[in-house]
C-alpha positions in Angstrom: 21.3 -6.5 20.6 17.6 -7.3 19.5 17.3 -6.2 16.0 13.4 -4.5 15.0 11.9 -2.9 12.1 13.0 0.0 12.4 16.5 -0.6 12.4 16.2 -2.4 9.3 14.9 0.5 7.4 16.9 2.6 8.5 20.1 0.6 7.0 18.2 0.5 4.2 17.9 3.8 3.6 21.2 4.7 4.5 22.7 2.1 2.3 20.1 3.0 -0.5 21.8 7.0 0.4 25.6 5.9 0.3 25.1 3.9 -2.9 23.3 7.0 -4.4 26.3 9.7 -3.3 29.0 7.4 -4.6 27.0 7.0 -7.7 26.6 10.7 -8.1 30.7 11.1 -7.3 31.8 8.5 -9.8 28.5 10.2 -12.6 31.6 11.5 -14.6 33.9 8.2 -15.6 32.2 7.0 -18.6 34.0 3.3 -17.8 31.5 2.8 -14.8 28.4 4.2 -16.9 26.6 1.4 -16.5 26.9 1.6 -12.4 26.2 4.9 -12.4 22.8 5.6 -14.5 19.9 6.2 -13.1 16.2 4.9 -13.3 13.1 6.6 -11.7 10.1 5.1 -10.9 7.1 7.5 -10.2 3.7 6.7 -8.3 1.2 9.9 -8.8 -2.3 8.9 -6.6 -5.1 11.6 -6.4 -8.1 11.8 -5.9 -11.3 14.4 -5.4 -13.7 13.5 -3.1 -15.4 16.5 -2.6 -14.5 17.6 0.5 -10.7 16.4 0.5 -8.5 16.5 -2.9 -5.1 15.0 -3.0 -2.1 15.1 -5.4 1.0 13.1 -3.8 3.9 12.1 -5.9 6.1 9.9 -5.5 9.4 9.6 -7.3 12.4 7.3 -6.7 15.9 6.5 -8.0 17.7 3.3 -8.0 20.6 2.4 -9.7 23.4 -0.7 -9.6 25.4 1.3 -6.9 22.2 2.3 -4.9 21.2 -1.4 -5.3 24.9 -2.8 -3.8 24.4 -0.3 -1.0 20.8 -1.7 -0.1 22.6 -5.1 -0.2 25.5 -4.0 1.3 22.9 -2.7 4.3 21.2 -5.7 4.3 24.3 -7.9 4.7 25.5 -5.2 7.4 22.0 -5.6 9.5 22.4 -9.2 9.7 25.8 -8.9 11.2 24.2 -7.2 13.7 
């Protein structure tokens, strides 16, 4: 199977998703805290030119379980 771009992002997303959900399901043990929290990164451009204004933002969240799932996608890809 040739493998291309797109493919590759969408395992990435995926993985990044699954690694998200199961971080959301196991939110409520306190023993896997550390797994589980969260941290966003935000990106706000905007601009007024005059005739076309813009306000996009951008906010994603990664944390250790949505970062073994990206791996986890990776590592899944390659097999491929």
């Amino acid at each position: 199977m040739k493998k291309n771009k797109g493919m590759l992002i969408l395992f990435l997303l995926l993985g990044w998703l699954a690694g998200t959900w199961i971080a959301e399901a196991l939110e409520p043990v306190k023993a896997v805290s550390f797994l589980t929290a969260s941290t966003p990164i935000k990106w706000s451009p905007s601009a007024d030119l005059d005739i076309i204004i813009y306000d996009i933002n951008l906010e994603l969240h990664f944390s250790l379980l949505s970062l073994l799932g990206i791996i986890a996608a990776i590592w899944l890809y390659r097999r491929l």
